[in-house]
C-alpha positions as CSV (number, residue, x, y, z in Angstrom):
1,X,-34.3,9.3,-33.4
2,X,-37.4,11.0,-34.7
3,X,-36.3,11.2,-38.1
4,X,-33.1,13.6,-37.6
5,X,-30.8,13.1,-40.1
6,X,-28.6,16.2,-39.6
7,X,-28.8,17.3,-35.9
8,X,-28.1,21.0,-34.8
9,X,-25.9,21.2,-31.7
10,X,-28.5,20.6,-29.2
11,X,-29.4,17.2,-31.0
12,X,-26.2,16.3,-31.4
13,X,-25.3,16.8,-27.8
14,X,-28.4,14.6,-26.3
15,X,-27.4,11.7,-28.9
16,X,-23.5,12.0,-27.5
17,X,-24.6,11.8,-23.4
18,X,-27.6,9.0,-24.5
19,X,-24.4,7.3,-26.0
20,X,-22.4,8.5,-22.8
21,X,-24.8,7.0,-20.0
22,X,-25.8,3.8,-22.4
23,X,-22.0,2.6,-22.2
24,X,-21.6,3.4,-18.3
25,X,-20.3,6.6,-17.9
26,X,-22.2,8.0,-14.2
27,X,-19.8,10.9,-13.5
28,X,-18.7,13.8,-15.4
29,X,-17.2,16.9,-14.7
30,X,-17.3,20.0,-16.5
31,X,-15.3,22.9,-16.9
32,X,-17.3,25.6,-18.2
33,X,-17.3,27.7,-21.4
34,X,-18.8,28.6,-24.7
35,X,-19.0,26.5,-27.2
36,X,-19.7,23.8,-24.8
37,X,-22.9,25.1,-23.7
38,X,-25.2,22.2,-25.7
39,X,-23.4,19.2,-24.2
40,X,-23.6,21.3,-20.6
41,X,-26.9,21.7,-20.9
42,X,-27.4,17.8,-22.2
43,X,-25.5,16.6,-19.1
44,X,-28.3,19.1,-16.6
45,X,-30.7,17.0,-18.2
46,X,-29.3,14.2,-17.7
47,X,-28.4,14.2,-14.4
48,X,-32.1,15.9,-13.5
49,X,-33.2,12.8,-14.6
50,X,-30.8,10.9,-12.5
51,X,-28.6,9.5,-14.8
52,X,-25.3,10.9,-13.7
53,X,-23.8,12.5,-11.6
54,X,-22.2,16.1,-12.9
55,X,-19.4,18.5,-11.1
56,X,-18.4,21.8,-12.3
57,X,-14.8,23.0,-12.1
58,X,-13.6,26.4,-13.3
59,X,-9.7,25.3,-13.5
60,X,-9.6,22.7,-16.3
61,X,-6.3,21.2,-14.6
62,X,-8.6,20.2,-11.5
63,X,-11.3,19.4,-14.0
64,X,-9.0,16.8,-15.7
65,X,-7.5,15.4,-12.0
66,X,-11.2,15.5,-10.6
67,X,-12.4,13.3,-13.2
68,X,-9.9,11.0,-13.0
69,X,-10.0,10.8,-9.2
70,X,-13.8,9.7,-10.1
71,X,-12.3,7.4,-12.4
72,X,-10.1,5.6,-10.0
73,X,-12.7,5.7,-7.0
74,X,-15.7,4.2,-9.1
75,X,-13.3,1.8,-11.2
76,X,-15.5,3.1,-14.3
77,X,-14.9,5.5,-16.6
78,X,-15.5,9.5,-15.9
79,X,-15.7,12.0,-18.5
80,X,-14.1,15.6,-18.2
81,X,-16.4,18.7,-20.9
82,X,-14.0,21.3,-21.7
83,X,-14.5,24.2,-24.0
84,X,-12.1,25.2,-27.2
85,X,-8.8,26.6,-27.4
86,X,-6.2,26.6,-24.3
87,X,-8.9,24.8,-21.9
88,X,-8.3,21.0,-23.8
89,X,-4.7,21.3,-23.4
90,X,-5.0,22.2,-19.3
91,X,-6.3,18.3,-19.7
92,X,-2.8,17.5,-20.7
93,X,-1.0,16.1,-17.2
94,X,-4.3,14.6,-16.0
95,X,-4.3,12.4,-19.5
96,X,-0.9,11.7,-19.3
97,X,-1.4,10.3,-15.5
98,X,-3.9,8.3,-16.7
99,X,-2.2,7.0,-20.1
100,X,0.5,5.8,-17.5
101,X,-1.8,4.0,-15.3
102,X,-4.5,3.2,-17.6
103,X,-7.2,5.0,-16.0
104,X,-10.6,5.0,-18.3
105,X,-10.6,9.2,-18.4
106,X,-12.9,10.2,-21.5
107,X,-12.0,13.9,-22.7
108,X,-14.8,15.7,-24.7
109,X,-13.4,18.9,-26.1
110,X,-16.2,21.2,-27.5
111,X,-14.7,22.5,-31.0
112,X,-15.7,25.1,-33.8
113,X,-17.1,23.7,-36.9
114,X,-14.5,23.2,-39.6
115,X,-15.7,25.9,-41.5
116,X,-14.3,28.5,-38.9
117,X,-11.1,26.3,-38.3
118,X,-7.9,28.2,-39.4
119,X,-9.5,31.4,-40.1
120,X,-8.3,33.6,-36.9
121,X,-12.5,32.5,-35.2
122,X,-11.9,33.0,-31.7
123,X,-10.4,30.2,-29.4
124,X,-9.6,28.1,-32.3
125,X,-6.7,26.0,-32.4
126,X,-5.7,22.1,-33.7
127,X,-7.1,19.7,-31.0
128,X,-7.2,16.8,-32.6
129,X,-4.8,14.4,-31.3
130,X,-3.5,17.2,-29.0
131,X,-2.9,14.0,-26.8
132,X,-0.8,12.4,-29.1
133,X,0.4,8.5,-28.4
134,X,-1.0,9.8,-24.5
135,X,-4.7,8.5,-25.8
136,X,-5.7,5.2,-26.5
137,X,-8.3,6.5,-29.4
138,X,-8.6,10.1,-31.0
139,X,-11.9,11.0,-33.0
140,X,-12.9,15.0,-34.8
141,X,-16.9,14.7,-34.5
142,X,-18.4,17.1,-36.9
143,X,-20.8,19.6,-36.3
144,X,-24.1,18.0,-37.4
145,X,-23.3,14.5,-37.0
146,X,-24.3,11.7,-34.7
147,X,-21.6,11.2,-32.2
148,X,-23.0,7.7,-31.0
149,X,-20.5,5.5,-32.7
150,X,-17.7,7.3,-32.1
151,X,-18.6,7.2,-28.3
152,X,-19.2,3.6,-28.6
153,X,-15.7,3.1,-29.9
154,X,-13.8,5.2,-27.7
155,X,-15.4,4.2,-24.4
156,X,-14.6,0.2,-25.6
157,X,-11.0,1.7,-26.3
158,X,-11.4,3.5,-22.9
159,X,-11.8,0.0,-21.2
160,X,-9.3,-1.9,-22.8
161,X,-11.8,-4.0,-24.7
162,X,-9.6,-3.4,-28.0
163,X,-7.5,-6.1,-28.6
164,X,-4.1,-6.0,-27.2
165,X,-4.6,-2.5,-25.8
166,X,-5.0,-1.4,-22.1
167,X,-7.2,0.5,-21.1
168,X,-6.4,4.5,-21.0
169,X,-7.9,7.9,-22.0
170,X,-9.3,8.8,-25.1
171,X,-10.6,12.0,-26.9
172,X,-13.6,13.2,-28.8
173,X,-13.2,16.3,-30.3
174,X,-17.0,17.3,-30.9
175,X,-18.0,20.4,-32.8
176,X,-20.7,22.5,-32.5
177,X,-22.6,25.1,-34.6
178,X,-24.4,28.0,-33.6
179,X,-26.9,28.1,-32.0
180,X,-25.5,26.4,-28.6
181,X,-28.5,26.7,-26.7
182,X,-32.0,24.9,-26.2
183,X,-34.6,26.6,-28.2
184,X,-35.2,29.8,-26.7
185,X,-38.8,29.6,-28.0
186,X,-39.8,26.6,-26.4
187,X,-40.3,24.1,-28.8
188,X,-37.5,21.1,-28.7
189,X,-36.1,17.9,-30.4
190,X,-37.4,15.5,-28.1
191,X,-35.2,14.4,-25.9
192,X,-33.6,11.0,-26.3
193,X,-34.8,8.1,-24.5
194,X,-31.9,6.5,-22.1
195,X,-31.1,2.9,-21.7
196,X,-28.9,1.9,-18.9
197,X,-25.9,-0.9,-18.7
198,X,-28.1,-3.7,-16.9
199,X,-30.8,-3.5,-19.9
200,X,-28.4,-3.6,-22.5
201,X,-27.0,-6.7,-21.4
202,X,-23.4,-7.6,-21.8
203,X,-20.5,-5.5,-23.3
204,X,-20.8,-2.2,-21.3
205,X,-18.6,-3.7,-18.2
206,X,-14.9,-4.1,-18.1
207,X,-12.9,-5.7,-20.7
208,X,-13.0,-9.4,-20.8
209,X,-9.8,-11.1,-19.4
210,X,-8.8,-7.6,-17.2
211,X,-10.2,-8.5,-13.7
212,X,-7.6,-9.9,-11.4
213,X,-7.3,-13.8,-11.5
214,X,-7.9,-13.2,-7.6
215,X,-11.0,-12.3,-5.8
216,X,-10.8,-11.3,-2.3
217,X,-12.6,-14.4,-1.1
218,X,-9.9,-16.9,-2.6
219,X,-6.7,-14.7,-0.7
220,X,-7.2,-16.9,2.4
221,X,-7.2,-20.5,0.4
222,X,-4.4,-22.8,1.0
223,X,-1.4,-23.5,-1.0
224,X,-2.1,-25.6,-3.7
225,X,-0.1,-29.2,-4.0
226,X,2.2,-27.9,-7.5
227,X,2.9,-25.1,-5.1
228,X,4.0,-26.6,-2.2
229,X,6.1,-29.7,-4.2
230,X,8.1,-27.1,-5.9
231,X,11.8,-26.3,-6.2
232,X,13.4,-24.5,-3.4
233,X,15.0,-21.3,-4.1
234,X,15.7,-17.8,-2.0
235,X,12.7,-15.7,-3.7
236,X,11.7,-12.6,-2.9
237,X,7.9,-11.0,-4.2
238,X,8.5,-7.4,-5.2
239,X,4.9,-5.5,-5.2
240,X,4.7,-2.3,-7.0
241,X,2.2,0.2,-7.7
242,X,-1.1,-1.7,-8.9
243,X,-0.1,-5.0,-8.1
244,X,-3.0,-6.2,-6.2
245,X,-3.8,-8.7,-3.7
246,X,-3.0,-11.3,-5.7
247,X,0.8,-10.3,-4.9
248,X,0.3,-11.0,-1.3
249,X,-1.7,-14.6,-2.1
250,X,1.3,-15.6,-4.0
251,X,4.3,-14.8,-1.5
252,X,2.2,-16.2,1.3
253,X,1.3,-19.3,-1.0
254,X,5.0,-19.8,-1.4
255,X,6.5,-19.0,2.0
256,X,8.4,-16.0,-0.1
257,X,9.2,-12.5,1.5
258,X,7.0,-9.5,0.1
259,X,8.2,-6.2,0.1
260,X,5.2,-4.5,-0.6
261,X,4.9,-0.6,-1.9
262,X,2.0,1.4,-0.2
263,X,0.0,1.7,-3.5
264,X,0.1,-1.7,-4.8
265,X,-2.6,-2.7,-1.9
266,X,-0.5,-5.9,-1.4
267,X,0.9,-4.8,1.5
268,X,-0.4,-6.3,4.2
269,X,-0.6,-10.5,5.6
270,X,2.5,-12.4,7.3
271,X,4.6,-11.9,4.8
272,X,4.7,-8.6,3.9
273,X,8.1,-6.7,5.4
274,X,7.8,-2.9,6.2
275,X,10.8,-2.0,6.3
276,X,12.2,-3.7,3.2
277,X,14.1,-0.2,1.7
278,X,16.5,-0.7,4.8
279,X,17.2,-4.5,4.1
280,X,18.1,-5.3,0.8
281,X,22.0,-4.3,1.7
282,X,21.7,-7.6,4.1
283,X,20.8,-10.0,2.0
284,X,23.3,-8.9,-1.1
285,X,26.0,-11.2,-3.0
286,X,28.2,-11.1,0.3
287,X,25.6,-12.2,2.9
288,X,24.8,-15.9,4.1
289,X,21.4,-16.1,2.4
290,X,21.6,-13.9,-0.6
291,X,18.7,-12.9,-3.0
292,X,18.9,-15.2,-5.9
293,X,15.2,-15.0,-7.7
294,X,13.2,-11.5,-7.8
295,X,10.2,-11.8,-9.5
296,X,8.1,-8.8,-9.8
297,X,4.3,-7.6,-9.5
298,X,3.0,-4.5,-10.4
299,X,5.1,-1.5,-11.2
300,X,8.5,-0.5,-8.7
301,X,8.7,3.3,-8.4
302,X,9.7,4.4,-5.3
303,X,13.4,3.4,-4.0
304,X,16.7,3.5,-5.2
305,X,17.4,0.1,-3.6
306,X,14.7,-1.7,-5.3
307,X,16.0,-0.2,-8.4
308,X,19.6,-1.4,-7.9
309,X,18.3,-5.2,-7.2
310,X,16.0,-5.2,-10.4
311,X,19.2,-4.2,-12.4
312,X,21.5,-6.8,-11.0
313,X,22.6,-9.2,-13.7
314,X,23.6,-11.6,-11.6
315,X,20.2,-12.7,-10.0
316,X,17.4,-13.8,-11.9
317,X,14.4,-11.8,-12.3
318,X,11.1,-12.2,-13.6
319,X,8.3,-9.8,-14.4
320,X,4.4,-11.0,-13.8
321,X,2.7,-9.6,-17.0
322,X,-0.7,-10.9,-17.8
323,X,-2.3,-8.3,-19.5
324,X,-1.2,-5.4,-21.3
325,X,0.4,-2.7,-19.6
326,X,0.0,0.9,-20.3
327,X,3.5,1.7,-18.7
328,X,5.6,-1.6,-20.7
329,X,7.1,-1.4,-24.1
330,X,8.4,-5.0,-25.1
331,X,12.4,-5.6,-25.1
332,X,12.6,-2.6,-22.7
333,X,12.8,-4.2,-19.4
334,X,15.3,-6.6,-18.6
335,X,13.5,-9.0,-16.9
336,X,12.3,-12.2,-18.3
337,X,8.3,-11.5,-18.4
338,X,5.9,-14.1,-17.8
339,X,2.1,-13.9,-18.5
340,X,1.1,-17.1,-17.3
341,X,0.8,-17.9,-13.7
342,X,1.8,-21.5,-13.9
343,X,4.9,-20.4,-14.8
344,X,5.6,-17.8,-12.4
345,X,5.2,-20.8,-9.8
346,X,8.1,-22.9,-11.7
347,X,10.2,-19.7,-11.8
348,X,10.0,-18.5,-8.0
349,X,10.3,-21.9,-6.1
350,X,9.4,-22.2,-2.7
351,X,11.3,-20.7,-0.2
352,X,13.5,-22.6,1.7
353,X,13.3,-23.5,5.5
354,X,14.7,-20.2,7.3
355,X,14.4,-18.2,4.0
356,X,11.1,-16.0,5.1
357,X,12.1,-16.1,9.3
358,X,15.2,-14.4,8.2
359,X,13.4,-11.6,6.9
360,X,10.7,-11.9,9.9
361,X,13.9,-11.5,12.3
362,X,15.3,-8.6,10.3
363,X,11.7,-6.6,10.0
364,X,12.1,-6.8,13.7
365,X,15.3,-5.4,14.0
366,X,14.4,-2.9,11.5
367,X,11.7,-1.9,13.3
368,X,13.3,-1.0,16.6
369,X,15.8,1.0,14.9
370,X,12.6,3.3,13.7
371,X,11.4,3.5,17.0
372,X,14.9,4.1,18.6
373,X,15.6,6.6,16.2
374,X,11.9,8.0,15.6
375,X,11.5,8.4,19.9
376,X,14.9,10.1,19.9
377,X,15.2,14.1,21.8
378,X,14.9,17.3,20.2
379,X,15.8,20.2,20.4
380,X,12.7,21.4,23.7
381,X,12.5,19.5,26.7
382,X,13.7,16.3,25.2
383,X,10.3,15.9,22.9
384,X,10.8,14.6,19.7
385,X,10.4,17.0,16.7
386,X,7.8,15.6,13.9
387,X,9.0,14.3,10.7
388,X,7.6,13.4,7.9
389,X,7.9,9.6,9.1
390,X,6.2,10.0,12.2
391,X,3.5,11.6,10.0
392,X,3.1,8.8,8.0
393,X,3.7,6.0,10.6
394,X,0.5,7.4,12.0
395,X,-1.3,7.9,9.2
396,X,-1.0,4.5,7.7
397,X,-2.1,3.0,11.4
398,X,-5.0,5.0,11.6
399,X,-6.4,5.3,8.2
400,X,-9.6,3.5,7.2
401,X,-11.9,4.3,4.2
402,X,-9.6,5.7,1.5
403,X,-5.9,6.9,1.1
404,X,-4.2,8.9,-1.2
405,X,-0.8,9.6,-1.3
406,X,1.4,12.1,-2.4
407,X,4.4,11.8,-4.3
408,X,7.8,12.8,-3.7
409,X,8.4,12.4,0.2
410,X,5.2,11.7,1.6
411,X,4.6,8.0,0.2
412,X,8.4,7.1,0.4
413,X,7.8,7.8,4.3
414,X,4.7,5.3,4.1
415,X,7.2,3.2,2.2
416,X,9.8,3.3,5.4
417,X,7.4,3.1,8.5
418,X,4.1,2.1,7.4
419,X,4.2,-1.6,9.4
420,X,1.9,-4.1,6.9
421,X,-1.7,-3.6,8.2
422,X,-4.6,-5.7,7.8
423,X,-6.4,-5.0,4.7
424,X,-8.8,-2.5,5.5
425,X,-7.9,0.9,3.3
426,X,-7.5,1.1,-0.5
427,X,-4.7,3.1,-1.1
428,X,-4.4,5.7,-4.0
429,X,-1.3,7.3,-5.4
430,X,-0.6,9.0,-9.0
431,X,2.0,6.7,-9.8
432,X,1.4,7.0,-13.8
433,X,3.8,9.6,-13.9
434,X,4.5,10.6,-10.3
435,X,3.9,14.1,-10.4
436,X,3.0,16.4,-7.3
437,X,0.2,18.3,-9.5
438,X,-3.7,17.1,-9.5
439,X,-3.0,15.5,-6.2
440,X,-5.8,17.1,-4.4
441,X,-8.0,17.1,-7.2
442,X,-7.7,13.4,-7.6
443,X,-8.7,13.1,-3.9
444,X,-11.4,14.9,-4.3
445,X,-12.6,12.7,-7.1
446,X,-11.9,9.7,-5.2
447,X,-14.0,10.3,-2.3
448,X,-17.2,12.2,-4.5
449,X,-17.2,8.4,-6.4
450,X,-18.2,6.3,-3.9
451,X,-18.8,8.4,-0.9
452,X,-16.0,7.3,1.0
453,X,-13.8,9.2,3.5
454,X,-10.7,9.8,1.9
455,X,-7.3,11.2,3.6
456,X,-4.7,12.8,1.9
457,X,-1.1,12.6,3.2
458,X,0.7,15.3,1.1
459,X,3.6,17.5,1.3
460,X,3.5,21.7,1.6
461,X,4.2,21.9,-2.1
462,X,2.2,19.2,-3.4
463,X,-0.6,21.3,-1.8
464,X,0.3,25.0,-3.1
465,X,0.9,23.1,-6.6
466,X,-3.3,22.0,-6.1
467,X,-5.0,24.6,-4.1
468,X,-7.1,25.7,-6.2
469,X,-8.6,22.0,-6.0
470,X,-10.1,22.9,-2.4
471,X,-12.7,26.0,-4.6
472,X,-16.3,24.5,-4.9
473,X,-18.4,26.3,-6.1
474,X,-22.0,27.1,-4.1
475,X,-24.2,24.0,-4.4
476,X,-21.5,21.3,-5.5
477,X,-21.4,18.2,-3.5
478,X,-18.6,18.3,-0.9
479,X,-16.7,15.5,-0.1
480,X,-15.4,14.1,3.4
481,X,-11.9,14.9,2.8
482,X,-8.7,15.2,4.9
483,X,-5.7,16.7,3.9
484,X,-2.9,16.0,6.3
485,X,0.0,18.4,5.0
486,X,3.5,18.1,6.1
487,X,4.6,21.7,6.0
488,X,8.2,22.2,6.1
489,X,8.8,25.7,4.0
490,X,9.5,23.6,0.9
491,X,10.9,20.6,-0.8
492,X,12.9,18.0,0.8
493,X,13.0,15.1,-1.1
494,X,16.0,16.5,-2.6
495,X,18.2,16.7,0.8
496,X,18.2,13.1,0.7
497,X,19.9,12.7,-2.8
498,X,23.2,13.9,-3.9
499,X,21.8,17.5,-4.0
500,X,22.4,17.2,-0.1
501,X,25.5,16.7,-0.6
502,X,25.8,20.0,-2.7
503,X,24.1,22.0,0.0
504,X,26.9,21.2,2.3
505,X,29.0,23.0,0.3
506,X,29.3,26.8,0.9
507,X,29.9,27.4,-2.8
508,X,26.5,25.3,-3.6
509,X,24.3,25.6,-0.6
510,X,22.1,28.9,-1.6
511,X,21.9,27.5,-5.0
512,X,20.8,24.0,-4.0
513,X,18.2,25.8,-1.4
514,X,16.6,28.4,-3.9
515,X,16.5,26.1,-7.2
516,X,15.7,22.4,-5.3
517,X,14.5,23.2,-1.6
518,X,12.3,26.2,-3.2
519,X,11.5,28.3,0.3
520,X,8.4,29.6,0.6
521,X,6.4,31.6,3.6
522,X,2.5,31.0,2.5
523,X,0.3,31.0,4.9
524,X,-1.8,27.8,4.1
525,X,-4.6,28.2,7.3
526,X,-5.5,31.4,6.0
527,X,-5.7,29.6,2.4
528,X,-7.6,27.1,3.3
529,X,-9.9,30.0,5.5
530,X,-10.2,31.1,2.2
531,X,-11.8,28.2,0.5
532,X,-13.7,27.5,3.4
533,X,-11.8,24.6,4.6
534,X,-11.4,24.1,8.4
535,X,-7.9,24.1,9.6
536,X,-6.0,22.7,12.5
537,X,-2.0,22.9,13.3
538,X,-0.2,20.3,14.7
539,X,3.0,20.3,16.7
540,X,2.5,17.2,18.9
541,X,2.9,13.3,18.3
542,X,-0.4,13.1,20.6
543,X,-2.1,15.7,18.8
544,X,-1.6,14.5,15.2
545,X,-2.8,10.8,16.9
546,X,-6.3,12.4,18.1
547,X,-7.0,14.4,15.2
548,X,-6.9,10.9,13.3
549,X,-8.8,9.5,15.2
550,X,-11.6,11.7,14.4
551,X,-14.1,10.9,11.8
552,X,-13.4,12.6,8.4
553,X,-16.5,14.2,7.5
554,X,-16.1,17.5,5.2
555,X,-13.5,19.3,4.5
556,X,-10.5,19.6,6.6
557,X,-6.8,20.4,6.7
558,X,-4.3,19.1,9.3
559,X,-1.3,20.9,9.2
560,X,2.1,19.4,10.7
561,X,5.0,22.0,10.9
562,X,8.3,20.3,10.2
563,X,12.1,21.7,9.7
564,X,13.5,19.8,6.8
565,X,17.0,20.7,7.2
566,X,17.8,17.6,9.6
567,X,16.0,15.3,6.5
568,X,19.9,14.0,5.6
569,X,20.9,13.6,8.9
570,X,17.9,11.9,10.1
571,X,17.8,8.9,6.8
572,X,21.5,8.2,7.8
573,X,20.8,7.9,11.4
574,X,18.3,5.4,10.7
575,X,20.5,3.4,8.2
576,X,22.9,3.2,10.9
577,X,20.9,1.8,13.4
578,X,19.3,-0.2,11.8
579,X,22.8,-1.6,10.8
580,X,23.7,-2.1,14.5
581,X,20.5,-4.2,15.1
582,X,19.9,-6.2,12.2
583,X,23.6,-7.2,11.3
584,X,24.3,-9.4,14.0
585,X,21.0,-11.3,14.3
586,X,21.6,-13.0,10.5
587,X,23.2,-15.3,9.6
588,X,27.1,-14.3,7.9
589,X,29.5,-15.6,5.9
């Protein structure tokens, strides 16, 4: 490049975001600072020139979710700038969400030149592998060098295109001498000529052998003949997170129930059973038709009872596993894992005459027993208070575009009354690690990649944890996003476990309420008044209906008001009835 041999920080930077935009990468996000400033001021260049896209951040938390909420909704890698010193390890959740789910999340940490490391220089710290085992690749780029290689090879690890290795986040630590700016007189290193993925041919798209065997266009072909000539056996087709739609082609190929979570995106087609959480007990050792074959799509997260069956010893299971996965250590799962689909055919079986309608029959039953128990009085004029499942029964029936949902309660209600839907939204969850923080941020991400309008179901803390995801600064693109928050004054997930149990207790209640239901009075419309985001309460099944039926355009907040100390209560109700309806419609011993 015009006979540099040794670029100064400026040079340096152009040749890493030439390198940057040549492999694929069309969305960044930056988190500003100091010794940053020459790959900040390559990226304006860049994206003046139309080459990518570029969003500044202030918090480098939200930096590291944003970017890998642009990640997920481009399916292509996003990069995240941050300055030296405590700013690279605010990356730290975002990376280890995206090590978990092998999202392609490129950190660039702007570093001081060796020759400052370890002498007291300001903001100076050990950032190489920061990231530990969390990153796929690691690389200390020294001040003066050409960064292109190292890109090269951390964007191929970023991909999965190493052998053997999924795809995941990496880091390049890239240091910078002073000066950090563009000449200040005027004269420049000319500027580096861009080539884009289409003119380089093949090697900058996803790694070979990683696209689902399935394309949407093949999910309505009929069984094939090995399919439908094979053994007979009472299979059911667990879908977890990330499991695709090829989950749903192969229960439906079969004539195998699918119990489907809410972010694999299998769950929809005539097999798919909602209510599955409340259905396993009926088809255990001791019923007429129990489960004898479990094989397994995806990753299981989000129920106790799925948990318990996958553990059984007595049933055989079997894990579909034809790739690498960021999330599976060999000889730690207990099922028998099978890469090749041939063989996940011979293992499953096709189920037996009456095998699916029993689980068609119970859905049913299961499904007026939410109703019953979902339509039932409260406590003014016999209207029934909103719960965090009537929340989410409505927002799963009325979301199009994109979805992203929240751990801890908000996607187990999905879970429970989200009835399979045709497929028509592409859900989003952080299901890497399932934790509450980066949720908004990751929205936000999702719908600046493609321009989609995204909804967010989310719970009160899940929201507080992110809030400082809703600031944008003046001139950055705004997304058309929807938070739908489920307020009730804290965190109930636990009332459902054995803590509930505890908070019965008058020794153990105020404990259990300060250190697991964490109370707490904010006032989120005048929050969101703050950040300029429009804000509407709900109290009212009919209300919360209109409001989603509204177009999302910019940024809004729906808040739903709930009282979480009937959570216990209302879970055991609904087990109950659903008990008295389904139990004697099947069949019994």
């Amino acid at each position: 490049m015009g006979g540099v041999t040794s670029p100064n920080s400026m040079d340096a930077a152009r040749l890493a975001v030439r390198a940057l935009v040549t492999g694929g990468v069309r969305q960044v996000v930056l988190a500003p600072g100091s010794r940053s400033a020459p790959m900040s001021y390559a990226l304006a260049e860049a994206e003046a020139a139309g080459l990518l896209r570029l969003h500044v951040r202030i918090d480098e938390r939200v930096a590291g979710f944003t970017a890998l909420g642009l990640a997920l909704g481009s399916d292509g890698p996003a990069a995240v700038l941050t300055t030296s010193g405590t700013a690279v390890g605010n990356l730290l959740p975002a990376v280890m969400e995206a090590n978990h789910a092998a999202v392609a999340l490129l950190v660039l940490s702007a570093d001081r030149p060796e020759e400052l490391r370890g002498t007291g220089a300001n903001q100076t710290t050990l950032q190489l592998d920061l990231f530990g085992e969390h990153v796929r690749f690691a690389a200390d780029v020294g001040a003066g060098t050409d960064p292109t290689a190292a890109i090269g090879t951390a964007l191929s690890a970023a991909q999965g295109r190493l052998p053997g290795t999924p795809a995941g986040p990496v880091q390049l630590n890239l240091a910078f001498r002073d000066p950090l700016t563009p000449a200040l007189d005027g004269s420049d290193w000319e500027q580096p000529q861009y080539r884009t993925p289409a003119e380089l041919g093949a090697g900058s798209g996803p790694a070979e052998g990683n696209e689902d065997w399935l394309s949407a266009a093949n999910a309505a072909a009929a069984p094939p003949a090995a399919v439908r000539t094979g053994a007979q056996r009472r299979t059911v087709v667990i879908a977890g997170h990330a499991a695709g739609p090829s989950a749903e082609y192969f229960a439906r190929s079969l004539g195998l129930p699918l119990l489907a979570e809410p972010s694999s995106n299998a769950r929809f087609g005539p097999n798919a059973v909602g209510p599955y959480r409340l259905l396993l007990g009926h088809f255990g050792a001791d019923s007429a038709e129990p489960i004898d074959r479990v094989v397994v799509f995806g990753r299981p997260t989000l129920s106790r009872p799925v948990a318990a069956l996958l553990a059984r010893t007595d049933i055989e299971r079997a894990l579909y596993l034809p790739r690498p996965a960021a999330w599976f250590e060999p000889g730690r799962r207990t099922e028998l894992v099978l890469t090749a689909w041939d063989d996940l055919l011979e293992f499953a079986g096709q189920g037996p005459t009456g095998w699916l309608e029993s689980w068609r029959i119970a859905a049913l039953g299961a499904e007026a027993a939410l109703e019953e128990v979902l339509a039932g009085p409260g406590p003014s004029a016999g209207v029934p208070p909103l719960t965090g499942l009537h929340v989410a029964r409505a927002v799963w029936k009325q979301t199009q575009g994109n979805l992203v949902l929240g751990s801890s309660n908000p996607i187990r209600d999905v879970d429970l009354a989200g009835r399979p839907r045709p497929k028509s939204v592409q859900v989003f969850a952080n299901r890497g690690l399932a934790g509450i923080d980066g949720t908004i941020s990751t929205g936000t991400g999702i719908a600046l990649a493609g321009g989609v309008p995204t909804r967010i179901l989310l719970g009160d803390l899940t929201f507080l944890h992110d809030a400082g995801a809703l600031l944008l600064g003046t001139g950055e693109a705004e997304p058309d996003l929807q938070l739908v928050v489920l307020n009730d004054g804290g965190g109930g997930i636990f009332s459902t476990l054995e803590h509930g149990v505890l908070a019965g207790r008058t020794d153990y209640a105020a404990a259990v309420e300060r250190l697991f239901g964490t109370p707490h009075t904010a006032d989120l419309a005048a929050l969101a008044a703050g950040y300029g985001v429009t804000h509407r309460s709900i109290s009212t099944t009919a209300e919360l209906t209109a409001a989603l039926a509204e177009p999302v355009r910019g940024r809004s907040l729906l808040e739903v008001r709930a009282d979480r100390s009937g959570l216990r209560v209302l879970h055991e109700n609904l087990a109950r009835v659903v008990t008295l309806k389904v139990a004697p419609i099947l069949p019994r011993n």
